[in-house]
C-alpha positions as CSV (number, residue, x, y, z in Angstrom):
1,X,0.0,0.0,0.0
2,X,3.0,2.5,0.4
3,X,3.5,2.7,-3.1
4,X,0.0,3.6,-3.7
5,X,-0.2,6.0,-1.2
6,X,3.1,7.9,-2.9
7,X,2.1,7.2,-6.5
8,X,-0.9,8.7,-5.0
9,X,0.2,11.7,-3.4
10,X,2.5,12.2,-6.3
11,X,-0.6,12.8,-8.9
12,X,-2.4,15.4,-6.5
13,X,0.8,17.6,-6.4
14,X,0.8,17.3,-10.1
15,X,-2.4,17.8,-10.3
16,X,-2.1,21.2,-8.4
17,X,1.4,22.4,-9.8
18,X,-0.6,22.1,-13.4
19,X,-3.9,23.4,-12.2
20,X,-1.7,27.0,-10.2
21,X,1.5,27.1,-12.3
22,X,2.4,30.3,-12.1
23,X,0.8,31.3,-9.0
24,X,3.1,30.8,-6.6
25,X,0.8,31.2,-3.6
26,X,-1.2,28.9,-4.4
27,X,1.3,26.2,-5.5
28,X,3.1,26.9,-1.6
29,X,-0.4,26.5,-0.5
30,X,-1.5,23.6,-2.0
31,X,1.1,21.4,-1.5
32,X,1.4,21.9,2.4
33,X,-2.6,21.0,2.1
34,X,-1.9,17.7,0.4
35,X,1.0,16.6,2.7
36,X,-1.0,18.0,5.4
37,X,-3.9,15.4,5.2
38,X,-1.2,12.2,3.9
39,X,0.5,13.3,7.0
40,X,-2.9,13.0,9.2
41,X,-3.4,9.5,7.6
42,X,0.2,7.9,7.8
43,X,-0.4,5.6,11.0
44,X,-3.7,4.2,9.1
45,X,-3.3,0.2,8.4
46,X,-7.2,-0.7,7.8
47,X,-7.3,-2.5,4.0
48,X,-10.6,-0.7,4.0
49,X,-9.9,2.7,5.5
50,X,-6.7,2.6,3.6
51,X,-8.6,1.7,0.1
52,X,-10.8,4.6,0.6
53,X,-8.2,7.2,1.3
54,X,-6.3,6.1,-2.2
55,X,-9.8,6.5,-3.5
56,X,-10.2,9.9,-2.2
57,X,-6.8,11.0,-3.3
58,X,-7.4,9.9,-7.4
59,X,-11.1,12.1,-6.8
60,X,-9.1,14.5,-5.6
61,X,-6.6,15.0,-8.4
62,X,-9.4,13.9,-11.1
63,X,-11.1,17.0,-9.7
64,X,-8.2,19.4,-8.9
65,X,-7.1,18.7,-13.2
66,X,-10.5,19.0,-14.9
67,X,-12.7,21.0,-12.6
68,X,-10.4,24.1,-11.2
69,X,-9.4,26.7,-14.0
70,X,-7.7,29.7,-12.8
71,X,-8.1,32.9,-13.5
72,X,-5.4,35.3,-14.7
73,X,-5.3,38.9,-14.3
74,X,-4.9,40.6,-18.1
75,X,-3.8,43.6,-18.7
76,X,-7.0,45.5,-19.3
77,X,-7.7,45.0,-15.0
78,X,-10.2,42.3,-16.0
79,X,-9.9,38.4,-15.3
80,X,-9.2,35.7,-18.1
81,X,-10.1,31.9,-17.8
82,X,-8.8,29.7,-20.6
83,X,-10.1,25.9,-19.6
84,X,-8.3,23.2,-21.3
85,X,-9.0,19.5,-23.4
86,X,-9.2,18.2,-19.8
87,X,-12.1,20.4,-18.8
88,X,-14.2,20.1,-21.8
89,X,-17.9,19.2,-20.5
90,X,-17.2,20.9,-17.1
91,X,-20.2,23.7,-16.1
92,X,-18.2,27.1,-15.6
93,X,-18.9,28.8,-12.5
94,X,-17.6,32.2,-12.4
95,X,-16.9,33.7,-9.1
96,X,-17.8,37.8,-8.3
97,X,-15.4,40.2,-8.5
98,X,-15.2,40.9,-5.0
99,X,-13.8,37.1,-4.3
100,X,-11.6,37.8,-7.2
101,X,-10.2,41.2,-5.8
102,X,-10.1,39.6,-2.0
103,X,-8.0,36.7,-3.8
104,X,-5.1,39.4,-5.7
């Protein structure tokens, strides 16, 4: 199982450092969220508890790659969002501009 589990953990960093690349916050961020909750589970030794944390994770980078797009501050002061193959059939939900300016 501790291949699995760093095989893993492995994809969800990917799957952030593709989703934020560029944004450095983020990318600091997200990685000290995923070893923050592989840390919380590391004593865990139930087949079945262990089976549905490894299912969690692939979720979890399935949905970090196709459903997050970021958005990108152009240089007209407005907010760009360029989704990707990977996100083709996702709905677009488009957050207000006063999350986007409490996010720059």
């Amino acid at each position: 199982m501790g291949s699995q589990a760093v095989q893993a953990y492995r994809a969800v960093l990917r799957a952030t450092r593709q989703t934020f690349a560029g944004d450095t916050l983020m990318l600091r961020e997200s990685a000290a969220e995923v070893r923050k909750k592989f840390e919380e589970n590391r004593h865990v030794t139930s087949p079945a508890d262990l089976d549905r944390l490894l299912e969690e994770a692939r979720e979890a980078s399935h949905f970090i790659s196709t459903m997050i797009v970021q958005a990108k501050l152009n240089e007209r002061g407005g907010y760009e969002v360029k989704p990707g193959k990977e996100h083709a059939g996702a709905t677009l939900e488009v957050p207000s501009e006063e999350i986007l300016k409490k996010s720059a």
